[in-house]
Every structure is written in structure tokens, then in C-alpha cells.
C-alpha positions as CSV (number, residue, x, y, z in Angstrom):
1,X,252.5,140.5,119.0
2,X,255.0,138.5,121.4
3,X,257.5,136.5,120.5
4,X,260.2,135.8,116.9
5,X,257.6,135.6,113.8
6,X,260.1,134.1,111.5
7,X,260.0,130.3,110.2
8,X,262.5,127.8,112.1
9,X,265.6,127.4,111.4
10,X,265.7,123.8,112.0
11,X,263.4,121.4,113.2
12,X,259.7,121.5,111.8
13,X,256.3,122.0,113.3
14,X,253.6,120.1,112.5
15,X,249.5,120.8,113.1
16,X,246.9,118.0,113.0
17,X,243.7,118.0,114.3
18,X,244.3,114.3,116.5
19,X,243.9,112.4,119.8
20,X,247.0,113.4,122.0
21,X,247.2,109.5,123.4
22,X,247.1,108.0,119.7
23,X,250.8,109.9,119.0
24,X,253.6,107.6,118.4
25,X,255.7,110.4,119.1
26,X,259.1,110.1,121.9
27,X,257.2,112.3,124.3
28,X,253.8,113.9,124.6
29,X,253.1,116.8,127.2
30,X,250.0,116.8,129.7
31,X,249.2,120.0,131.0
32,X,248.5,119.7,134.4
33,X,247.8,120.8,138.0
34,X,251.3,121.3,140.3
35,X,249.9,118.5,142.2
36,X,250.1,116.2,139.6
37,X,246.0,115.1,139.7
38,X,245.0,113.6,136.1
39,X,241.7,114.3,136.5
40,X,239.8,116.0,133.2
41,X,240.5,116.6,129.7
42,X,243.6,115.5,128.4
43,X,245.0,114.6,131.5
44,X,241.9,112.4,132.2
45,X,242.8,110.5,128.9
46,X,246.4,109.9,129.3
47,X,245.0,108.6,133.3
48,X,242.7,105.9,131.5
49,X,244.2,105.1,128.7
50,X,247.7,105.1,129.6
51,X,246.6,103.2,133.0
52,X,247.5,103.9,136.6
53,X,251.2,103.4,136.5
54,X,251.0,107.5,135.4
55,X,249.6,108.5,137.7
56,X,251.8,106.4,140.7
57,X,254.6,107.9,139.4
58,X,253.2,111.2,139.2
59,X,251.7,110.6,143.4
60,X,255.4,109.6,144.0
61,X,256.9,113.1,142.8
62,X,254.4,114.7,144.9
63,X,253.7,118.8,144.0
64,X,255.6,121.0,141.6
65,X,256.4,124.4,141.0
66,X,253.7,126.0,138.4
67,X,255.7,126.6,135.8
68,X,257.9,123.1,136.0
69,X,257.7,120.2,134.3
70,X,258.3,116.3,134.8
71,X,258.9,112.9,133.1
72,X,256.9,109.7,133.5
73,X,256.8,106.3,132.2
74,X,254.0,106.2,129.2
75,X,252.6,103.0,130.3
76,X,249.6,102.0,127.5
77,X,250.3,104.7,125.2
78,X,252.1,104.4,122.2
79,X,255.0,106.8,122.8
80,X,257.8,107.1,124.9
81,X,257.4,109.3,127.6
82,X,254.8,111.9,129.4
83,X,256.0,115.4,130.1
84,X,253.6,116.6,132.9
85,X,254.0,120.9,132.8
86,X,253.0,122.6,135.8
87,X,250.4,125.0,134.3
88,X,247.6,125.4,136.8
89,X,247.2,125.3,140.4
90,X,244.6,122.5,141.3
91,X,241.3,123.9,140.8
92,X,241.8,127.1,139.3
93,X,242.9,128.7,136.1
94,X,245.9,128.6,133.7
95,X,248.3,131.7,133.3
96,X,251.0,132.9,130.5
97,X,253.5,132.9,132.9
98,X,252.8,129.6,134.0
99,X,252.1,128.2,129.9
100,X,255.3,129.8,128.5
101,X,257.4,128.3,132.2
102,X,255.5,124.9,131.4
103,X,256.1,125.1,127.5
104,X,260.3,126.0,128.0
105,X,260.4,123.1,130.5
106,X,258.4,120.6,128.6
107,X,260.7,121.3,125.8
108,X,263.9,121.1,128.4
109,X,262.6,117.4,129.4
110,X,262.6,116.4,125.9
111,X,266.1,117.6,125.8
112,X,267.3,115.9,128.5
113,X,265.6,112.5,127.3
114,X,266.8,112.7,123.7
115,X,263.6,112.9,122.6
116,X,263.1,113.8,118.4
117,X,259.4,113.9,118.3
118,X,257.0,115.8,120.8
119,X,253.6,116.2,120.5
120,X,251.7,118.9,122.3
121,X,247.8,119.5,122.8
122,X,246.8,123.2,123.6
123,X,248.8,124.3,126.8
124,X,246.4,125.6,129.3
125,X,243.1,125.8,127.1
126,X,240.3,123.5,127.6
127,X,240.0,123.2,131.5
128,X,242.7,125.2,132.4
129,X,240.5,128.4,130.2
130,X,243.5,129.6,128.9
131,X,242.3,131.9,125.8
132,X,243.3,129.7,122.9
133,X,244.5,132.3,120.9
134,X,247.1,133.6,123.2
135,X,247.6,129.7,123.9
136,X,248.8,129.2,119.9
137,X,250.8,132.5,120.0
138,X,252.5,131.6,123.4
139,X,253.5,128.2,122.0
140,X,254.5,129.2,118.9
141,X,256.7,131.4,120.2
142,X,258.3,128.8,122.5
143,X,258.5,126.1,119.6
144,X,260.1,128.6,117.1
145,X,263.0,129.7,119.6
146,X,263.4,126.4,120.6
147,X,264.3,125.2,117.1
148,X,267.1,127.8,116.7
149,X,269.0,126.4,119.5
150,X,270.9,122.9,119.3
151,X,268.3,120.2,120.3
152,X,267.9,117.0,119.5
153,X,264.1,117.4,119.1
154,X,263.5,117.5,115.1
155,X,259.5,117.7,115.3
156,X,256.8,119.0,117.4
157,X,253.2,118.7,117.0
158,X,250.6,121.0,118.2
159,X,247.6,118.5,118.5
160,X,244.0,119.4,118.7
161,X,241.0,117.6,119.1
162,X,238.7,120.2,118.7
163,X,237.9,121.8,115.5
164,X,237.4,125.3,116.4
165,X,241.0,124.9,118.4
166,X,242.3,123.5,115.3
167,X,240.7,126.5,112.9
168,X,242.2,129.2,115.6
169,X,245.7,127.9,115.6
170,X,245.5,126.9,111.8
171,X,244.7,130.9,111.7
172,X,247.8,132.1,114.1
173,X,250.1,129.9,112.7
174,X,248.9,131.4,108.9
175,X,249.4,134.6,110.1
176,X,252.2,134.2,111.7
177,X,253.9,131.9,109.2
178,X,253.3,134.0,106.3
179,X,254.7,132.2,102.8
180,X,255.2,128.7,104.3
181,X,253.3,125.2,103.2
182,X,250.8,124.7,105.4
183,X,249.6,121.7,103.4
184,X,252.5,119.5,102.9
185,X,251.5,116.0,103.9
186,X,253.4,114.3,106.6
187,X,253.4,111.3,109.0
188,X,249.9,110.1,110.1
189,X,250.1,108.6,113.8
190,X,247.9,105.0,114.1
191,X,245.4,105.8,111.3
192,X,244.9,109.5,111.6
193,X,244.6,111.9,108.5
194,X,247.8,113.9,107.7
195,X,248.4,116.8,109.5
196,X,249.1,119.8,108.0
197,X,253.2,120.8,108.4
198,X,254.9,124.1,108.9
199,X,258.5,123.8,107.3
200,X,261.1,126.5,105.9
201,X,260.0,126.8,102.5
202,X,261.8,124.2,100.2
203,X,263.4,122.1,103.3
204,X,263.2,118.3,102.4
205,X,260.1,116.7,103.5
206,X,261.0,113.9,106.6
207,X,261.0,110.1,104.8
208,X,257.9,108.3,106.1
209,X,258.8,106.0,109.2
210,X,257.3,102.4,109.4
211,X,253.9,102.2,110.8
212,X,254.0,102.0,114.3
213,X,253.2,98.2,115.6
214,X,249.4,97.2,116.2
215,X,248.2,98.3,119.5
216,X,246.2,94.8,121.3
């Protein structure tokens, strides 16, 4: 198997079966086509629930390397910023070259923002038909080295709304993550059940933030 197997050593990583566009977290990522389209699947969601000020600013920066990744303003959505990753050419299918590019990048816009929290759904699964197993083991391996450097980013979320996704990455991360709490609760986001946490056994557990304010 790719890729470090070893806990973090800082940060922590966080699974919850979720909508992507209820996270309150700094920054969520939307894979995407390098021509920035939000058409289907997550993408579609953040276009109509986050509103068309996305995807203007996504027609003004125009097409992207596959592999890249991009900020935009969040407009509806409760957090911060959307990190659009490159992973797909318009019409056809994701790749793990272009997942583990988008993933690094994604993670390098969140650097550049200050972003703590970052919530990601399953780069390159769903309509880009990336296999979702290799999907889990390419971003676990992309989270993991990412919390040994020095980041500000202090959680990520891998976010599925599907629960077979949620089961398969639930069963890579267990594997994978042999001996850590997998059942530690932590923050909800707007209502949801806890998610299940991956943390270095016998790190502190993150004091609970306010609730976010009532959406209108």
C-alpha cells in the first residue's frame, strides 16, 4: 500500500458521514472539472446552495491545470472559503495523479489562507468514478503527510454522504490506523451526529466551539 501508515503527528482527522455544504469549517474542497463547471454532485450543491457568486468567480479564473487548485468566496455556505481541485477534465474521468495533485494543492490553499479547519468529501469518487477505495488511501496519505509538516490547518474532515463511502473509508482508515479511537466524539457541524475522530492515542480532545449562528 502507498503512502506513510503511521498516526499524525499533529493535527487530527476526523470522519463523519455529513452534507459537505452544512460544514462550518474555514474551507471545504469541491472536486471539480479544470474548467471550473459546477455542474453534478457535490459541485452541483455548493453551485445552488452556495449561490451564483461561486461560480462567477470560478468563470472569471477561467481553466486550470488538472491537478491545481483555487480559492473562492463561500457565498451562502457556512464556512469560509471553497477550494476548487482540478481533478477531472470536463466530461471524463478522475485520475490518482490528478487526486493526489488536487489533494497537495487543496491542502496548499488552506495554507496560504490560514485556514484551521478543512473539510473534504471523496476526491474524485462519485462522478468523477474514481474507485473509492484508492480514493480513501490516496487521501489519507495526503492528510497524514501533511500534518507532519508545519501548517496551520489543525483538522480535516473527510465527509461522506453516502453510507457505503462512509463504511469503505471507515474500513481503510481502521486498517490503516491500527490502535487509534475511532469513536471519540467530536464537534457536530449545524445539527449533524458526531463524527467519528482519528487522533494519536491519548492527545487531548479539541474543546467544543460555540454553535455556529442560525442559518436564515
Amino acid at each position: 500500500m502507498a503512502g506513510d501508515t503511521q498516526p499524525p503527528a499533529r493535527g487530527r482527522l476526523y470522519l463523519q458521514q455529513a452534507e459537505l455544504t452544512s460544514m462550518a469549517t474555514d474551507a471545504i474542497v469541491n472536486p471539480v472539472n479544470n474548467d471550473l463547471i459546477l455542474g453534478s454532485d457535490v459541485s452541483g450543491a455548493i453551485r445552488r446552495i452556495g449561490g451564483p457568486q461561486i461560480q462567477e468567480e470560478c468563470h472569471a479564473i477561467g481553466t486550470i491545470p488538472l491537478g491545481e487548485a483555487v480559492v473562492t468566496a463561500a457565498g451562502g455556505l457556512p464556512c469560509r472559503w471553497v477550494i476548487h481541485a482540478a481533478v477531472v477534465p470536463l466530461g471524463l474521468w478522475a485520475d490518482a495523479r490528478w487526486v493526489r495533485r488536487g489533494m497537495q494543492n487543496a491542502l496548499a490553499r488552506a495554507v496560504e489562507r490560514g485556514a484551521k479547519s478543512i473539510a473534504f468529501p471523496p476526491v474524485g469518487h462519485g462522478a468523477g468514478g474514481f474507485a473509492i477505495d484508492r480514493c480513501a488511501d490516496i487521501m489519507l496519505d495526503e492528510v497524514l503527510q501533511h500534518f507532519r509538516g508545519d501548517s496551520p490547518v489543525e483538522e480535516a474532515y473527510f465527509i461522506l454522504h453516502d453510507a457505503k463511502d462512509f463504511a469503505a473509508f471507515e474500513e481503510r482508515m481502521k486498517e490503516r490506523l491500527a490502535g487509534v479511537d475511532l469513536t471519540a466524539p467530536a464537534r457536530p457541524m449545524r445539527g449533524e451526529a458526531p463524527p467519528l475522530k482519528v487522533e494519536p492515542p491519548g492527545s487531548a480532545l479539541p474543546p467544543s466551539p460555540p454553535p455556529p449562528p442560525a442559518q436564515p
